[in-house]
C-alpha positions in Angstrom: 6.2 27.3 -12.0 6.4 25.2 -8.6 4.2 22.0 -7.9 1.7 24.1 -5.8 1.5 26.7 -8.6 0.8 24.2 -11.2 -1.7 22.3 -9.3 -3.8 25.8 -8.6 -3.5 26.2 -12.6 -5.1 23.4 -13.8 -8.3 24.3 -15.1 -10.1 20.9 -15.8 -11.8 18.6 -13.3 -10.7 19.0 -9.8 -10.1 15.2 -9.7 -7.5 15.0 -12.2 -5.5 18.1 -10.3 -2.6 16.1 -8.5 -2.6 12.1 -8.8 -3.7 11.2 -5.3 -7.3 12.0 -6.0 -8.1 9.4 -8.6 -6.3 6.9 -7.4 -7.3 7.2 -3.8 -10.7 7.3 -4.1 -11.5 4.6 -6.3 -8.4 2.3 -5.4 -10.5 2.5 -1.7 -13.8 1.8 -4.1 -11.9 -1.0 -5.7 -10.9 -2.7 -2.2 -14.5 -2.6 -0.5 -15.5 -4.5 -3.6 -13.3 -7.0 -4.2 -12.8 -8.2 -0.9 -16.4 -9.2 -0.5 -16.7 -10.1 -4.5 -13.8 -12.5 -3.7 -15.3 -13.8 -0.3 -18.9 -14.2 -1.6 -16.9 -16.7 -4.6 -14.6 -18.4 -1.9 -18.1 -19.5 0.0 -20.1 -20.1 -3.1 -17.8 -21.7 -5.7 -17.5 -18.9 -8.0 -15.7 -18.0 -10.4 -13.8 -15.5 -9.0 -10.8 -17.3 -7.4 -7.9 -16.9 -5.2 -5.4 -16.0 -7.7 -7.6 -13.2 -8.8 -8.1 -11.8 -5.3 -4.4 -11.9 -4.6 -3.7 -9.9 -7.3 -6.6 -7.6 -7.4 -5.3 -6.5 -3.9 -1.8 -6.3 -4.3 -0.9 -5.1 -7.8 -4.7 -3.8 -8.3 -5.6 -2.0 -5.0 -2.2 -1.3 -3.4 -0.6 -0.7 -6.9 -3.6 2.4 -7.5 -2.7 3.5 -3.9 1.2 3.4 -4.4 0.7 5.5 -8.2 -1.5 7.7 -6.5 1.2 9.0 -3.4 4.1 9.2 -5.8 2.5 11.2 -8.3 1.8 13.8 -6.1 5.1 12.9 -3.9 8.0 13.0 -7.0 7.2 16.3 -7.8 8.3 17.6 -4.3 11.3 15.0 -4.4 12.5 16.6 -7.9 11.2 19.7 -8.6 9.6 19.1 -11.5 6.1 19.8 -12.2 3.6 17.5 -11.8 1.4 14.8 -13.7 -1.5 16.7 -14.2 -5.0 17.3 -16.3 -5.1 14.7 -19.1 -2.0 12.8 -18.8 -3.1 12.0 -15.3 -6.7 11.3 -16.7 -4.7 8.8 -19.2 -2.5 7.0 -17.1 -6.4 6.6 -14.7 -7.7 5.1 -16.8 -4.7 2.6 -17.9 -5.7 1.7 -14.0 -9.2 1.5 -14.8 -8.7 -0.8 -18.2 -6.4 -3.0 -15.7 -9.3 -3.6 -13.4 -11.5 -4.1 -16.2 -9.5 -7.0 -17.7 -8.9 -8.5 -14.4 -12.9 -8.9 -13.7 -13.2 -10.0 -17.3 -10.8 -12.5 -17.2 -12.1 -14.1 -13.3 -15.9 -14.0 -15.0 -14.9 -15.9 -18.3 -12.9 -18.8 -18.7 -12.2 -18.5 -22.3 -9.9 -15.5 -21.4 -7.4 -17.0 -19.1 -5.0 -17.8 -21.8 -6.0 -14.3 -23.5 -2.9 -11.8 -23.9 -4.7 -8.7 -23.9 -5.6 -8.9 -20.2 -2.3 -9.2 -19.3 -0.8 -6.1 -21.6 -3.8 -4.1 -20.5 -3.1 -4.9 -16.8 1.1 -4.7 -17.3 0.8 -1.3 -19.0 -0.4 0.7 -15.9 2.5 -0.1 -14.0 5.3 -0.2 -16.6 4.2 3.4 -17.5 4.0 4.8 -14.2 7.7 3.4 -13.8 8.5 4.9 -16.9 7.2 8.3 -14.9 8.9 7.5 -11.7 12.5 7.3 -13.8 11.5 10.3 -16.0 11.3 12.9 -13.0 14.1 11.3 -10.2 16.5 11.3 -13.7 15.7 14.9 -15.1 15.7 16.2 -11.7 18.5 14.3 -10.8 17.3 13.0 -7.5 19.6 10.1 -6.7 18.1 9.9 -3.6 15.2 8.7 -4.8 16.7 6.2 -7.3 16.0 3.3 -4.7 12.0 3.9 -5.0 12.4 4.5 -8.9 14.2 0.7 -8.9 11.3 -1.0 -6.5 8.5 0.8 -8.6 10.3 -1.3 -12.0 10.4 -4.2 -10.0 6.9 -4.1 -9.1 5.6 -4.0 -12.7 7.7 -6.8 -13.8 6.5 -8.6 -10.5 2.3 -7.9 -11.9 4.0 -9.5 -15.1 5.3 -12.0 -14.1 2.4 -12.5 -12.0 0.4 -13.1 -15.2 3.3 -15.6 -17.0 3.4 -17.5 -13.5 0.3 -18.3 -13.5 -0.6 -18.9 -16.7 2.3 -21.8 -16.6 1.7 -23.1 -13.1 -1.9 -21.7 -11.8 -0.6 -19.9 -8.4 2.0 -17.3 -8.7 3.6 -17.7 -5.9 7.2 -16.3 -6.6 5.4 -13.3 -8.4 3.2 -12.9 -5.2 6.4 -12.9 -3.2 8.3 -11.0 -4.8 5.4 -7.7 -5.2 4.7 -8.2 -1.7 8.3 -7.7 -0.4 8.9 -4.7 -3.2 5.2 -3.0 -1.0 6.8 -4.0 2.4 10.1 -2.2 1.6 8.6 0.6 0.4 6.6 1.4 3.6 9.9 0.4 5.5 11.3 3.4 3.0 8.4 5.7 2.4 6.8 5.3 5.8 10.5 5.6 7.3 10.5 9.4 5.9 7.3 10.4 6.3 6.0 8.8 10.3 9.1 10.4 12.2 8.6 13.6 9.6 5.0 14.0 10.9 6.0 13.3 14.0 8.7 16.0 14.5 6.3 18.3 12.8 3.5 17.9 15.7 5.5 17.9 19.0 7.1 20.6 17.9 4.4 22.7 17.5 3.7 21.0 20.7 7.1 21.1 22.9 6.8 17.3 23.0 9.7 14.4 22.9 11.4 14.4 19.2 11.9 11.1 17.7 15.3 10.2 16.9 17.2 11.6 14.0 17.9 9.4 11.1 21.4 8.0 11.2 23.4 4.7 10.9 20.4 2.6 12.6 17.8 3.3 10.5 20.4 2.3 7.0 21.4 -0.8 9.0 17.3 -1.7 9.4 16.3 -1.2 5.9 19.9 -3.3 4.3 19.0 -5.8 6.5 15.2 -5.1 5.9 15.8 -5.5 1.9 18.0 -8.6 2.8 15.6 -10.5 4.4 12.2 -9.6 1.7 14.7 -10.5 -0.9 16.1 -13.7 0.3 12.1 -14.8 1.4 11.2 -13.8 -1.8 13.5 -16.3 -3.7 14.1 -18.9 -0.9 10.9 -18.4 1.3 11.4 -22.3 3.3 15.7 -21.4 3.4 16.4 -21.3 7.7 18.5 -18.3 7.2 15.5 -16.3 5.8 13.6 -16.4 9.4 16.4 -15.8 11.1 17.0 -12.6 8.7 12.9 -11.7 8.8 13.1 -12.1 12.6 16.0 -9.7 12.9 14.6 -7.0 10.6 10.9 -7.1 12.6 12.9 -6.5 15.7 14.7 -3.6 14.0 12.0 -2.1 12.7 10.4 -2.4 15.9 13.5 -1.0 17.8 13.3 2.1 15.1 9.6 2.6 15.9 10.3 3.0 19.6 13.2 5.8 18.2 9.9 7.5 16.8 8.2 8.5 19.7 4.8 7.3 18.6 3.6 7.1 22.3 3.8 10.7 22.5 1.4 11.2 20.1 -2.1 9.3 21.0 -3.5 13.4 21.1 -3.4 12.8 17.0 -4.8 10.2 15.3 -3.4 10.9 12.4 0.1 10.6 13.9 -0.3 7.8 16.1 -2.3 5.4 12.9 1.1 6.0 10.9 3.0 4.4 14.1 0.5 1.4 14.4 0.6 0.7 10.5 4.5 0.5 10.8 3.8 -1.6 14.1 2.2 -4.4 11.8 5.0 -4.0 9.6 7.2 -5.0 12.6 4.4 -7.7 13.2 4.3 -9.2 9.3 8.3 -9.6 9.4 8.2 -11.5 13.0 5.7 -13.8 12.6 6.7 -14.6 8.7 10.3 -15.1 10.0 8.6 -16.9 12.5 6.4 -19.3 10.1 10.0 -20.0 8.5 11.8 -20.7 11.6 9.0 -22.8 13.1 6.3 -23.7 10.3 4.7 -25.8 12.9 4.0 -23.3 15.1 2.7 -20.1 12.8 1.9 -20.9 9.8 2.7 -18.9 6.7 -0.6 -16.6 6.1 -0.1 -15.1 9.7 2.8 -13.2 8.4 1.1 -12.8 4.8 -1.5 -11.4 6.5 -0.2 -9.0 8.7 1.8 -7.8 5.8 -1.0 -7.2 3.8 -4.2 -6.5 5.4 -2.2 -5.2 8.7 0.8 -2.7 7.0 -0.6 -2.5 3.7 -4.4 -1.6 5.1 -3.4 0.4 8.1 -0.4 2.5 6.5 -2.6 2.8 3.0 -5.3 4.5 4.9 -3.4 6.5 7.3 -1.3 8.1 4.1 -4.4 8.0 1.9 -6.6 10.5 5.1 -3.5 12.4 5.9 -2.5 12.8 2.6 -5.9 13.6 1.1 -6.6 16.6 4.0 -3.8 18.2 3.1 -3.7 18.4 -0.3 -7.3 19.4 -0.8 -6.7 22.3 1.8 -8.5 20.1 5.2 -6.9 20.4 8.6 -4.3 18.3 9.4 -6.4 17.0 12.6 -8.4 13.5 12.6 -12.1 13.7 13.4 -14.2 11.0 14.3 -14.6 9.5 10.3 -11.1 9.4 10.5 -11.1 7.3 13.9 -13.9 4.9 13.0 -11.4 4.5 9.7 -8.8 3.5 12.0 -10.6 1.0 14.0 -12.4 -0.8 11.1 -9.4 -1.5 9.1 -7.1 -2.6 12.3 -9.7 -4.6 13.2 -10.2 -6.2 10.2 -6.3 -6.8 10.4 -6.6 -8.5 13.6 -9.7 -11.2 12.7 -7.8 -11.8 9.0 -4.5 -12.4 11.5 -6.4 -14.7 14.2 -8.1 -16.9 11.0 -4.7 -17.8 10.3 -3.6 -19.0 14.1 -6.8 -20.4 14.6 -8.3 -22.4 11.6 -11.1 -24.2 14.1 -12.8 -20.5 13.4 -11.3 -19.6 10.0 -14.1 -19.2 8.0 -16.3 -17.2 10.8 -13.3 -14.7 11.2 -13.0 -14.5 7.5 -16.4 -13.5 6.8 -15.9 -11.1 9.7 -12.4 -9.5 8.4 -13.8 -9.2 4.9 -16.6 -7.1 6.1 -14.6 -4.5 8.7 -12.0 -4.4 5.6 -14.8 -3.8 2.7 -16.3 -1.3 5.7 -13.1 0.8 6.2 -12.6 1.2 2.3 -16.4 2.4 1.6 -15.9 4.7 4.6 -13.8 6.1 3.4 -15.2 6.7 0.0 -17.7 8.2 1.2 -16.5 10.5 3.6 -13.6 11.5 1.9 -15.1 11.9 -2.2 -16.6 15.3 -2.0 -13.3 16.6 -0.8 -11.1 14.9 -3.4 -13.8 15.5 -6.3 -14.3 19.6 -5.6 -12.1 22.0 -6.0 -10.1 23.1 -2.6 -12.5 25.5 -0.5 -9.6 28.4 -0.7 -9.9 28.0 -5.0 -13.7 28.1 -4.3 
């Protein structure tokens, strides 16, 4: 039995029938929430705090979003058949229990030295790492060792998150350390799949190819890994902007290879160019913020990481990847567009609070609202499709 044949043989709910449903839809439910849960603390003095947001959207949000593509991308990687019906269900709700424990933990004090927030919260990713080595090893997929290796890092990153803070209050090498294992995966993931998608619609069309993937694009990501690794470890070192700056330029010179401006007839081509754009972006100015701290300060980078590649290339893979697989056309409609905007432009304020703190807390406010805007859109007009059945199973 293939992948497709399995997913058409499951017989339970239609969420549970290949990973990206869960986890998409309420990873986006998650992220409209906490963004404005977090904000409405920030301006009030609650109790919900910055070390809680920071995690909540990079090991919380991004972490569901990241389970979610590889459990319904390994199985066409390996072979093997996929995580299905009630051990999909399980490992859901190990995500949901993670959540849980998070909020419980930001609402009462008592629990911050707790250890069962942090083991409820660490399981989720340890066993979806445990998952990740399971297929790429049975179906001996040595390709994909590299993604099996960041995903392990990652969990002991959301570990170490929780130890790291307990001992100092801010995690920051944690922090560090699970944003650069997300970066490198879109340098990696969204590598494969933006010049894939690419091909796939000018030639259908008879438009410009994007280059072929050859020495230039393993040069990028070495130097790429490099950089995230040496800013992850040494984040003030000179060296490190000098080695982020070089790696935005060539991921900016491999995006041009792409063809992306061929492609502004498809919004769901041309949103997986401008989310690896803002990866390009995040690496510049972060190398930038190390080379001259005076001039950009750190959070521009951070932030163009994070709510620029992380929010755009999320939601580009999350529509794309959601039509398809729930038996959509592969063509963007106007929910799809006002996605787009929304979370770009909620990019762009969150960016510009950083450069300009005279207006920090206005832009904020409005970054936290386009990005809580995009995520609910999205909820909304994509949960009937991932909650039915496809229309061709009826």
């Amino acid at each position: 039995m293939n992948t497709a044949a399995a997913i058409r043989a499951h017989r339970g709910p239609a969420v549970f029938s290949v990973g990206l449903r869960p986890f998409f839809l309420f990873s986006a439910v998650w992220s409209a929430i906490a963004a404005p849960l977090w904000l409405y603390a920030f301006l009030s003095g609650g109790p919900v705090g910055l070390s809680w947001h920071v995690h909540e959207m990079l090991f919380g949000y991004t972490g569901g979003v990241v389970v979610g593509f590889l459990l319904t991308a390994v199985p066409n990687w390996t072979g093997r058949l996929p995580v299905v019906g009630t051990p999909l269900a399980l490992l859901f709700g190990l995500w949901l229990a993670g959540r849980a424990a998070m909020l419980a933990m930001a609402l009462n004090a008592d629990l911050a030295a707790a250890v069962w927030p942090l083991v409820m919260d660490g399981l989720f990713l340890f066993a979806m790492a445990f998952v990740v080595w399971r297929e790429v090893l049975a179906g001996q997929n040595w390709r994909n060792v590299p993604v099996a290796v960041m995903v392990t890092v990652f969990a002991l990153a959301n570990a170490g998150f929780h130890l790291e803070a307990e001992a100092g209050g801010v995690a920051t090498l944690s922090t560090r350390l699970g944003l650069a294992v997300v970066t490198l995966l879109i340098a990696v993931i969204g590598g494969r799949v933006t010049p894939s998608f690419t091909r796939n619609w000018q030639a259908r069309r008879g438009g410009p190819l994007p280059a072929a993937v050859g020495r230039f694009d393993v040069v990028t990501l070495a130097v790429t890994a490099a950089g995230l690794i040496a800013w992850s470890l040494a984040p003030a070192h000179p060296a490190v902007g000098a080695m982020l700056l070089a790696a935005g330029g060539l991921n900016l010179v491999r995006l041009i290879r792409w063809r992306g401006d061929a492609t502004l007839a498809e919004p769901l081509v041309w949103i997986l160019h401008l989310g690896y754009l803002w990866l390009s972006a995040g690496l510049v100015l972060t190398g930038m913020s190390v080379a001259a701290p005076g001039l950009v300060p750190p959070s521009a980078g951070v932030h163009a990481l994070t709510a620029g590649a992380v929010g755009v290339m999320t939601l580009a893979v999350m529509t794309r990847a959601s039509r398809g697989h729930t038996g959509r056309p592969l063509t963007a409609g106007k929910l799809e567009v006002l996605i787009y905007v929304l979370i770009n432009a909620a990019a762009l304020t969150r960016v510009a609070g950083g450069l300009a703190p005279a207006v920090y807390q206005p832009l904020l406010i409005v970054s936290a609202g386009l990005w809580s805007a995009a995520f609910l859109t999205f909820a909304i007009g994509y949960g009937p499709m991932l909650l039915s059945p496809r229309p061709d199973r009826g």
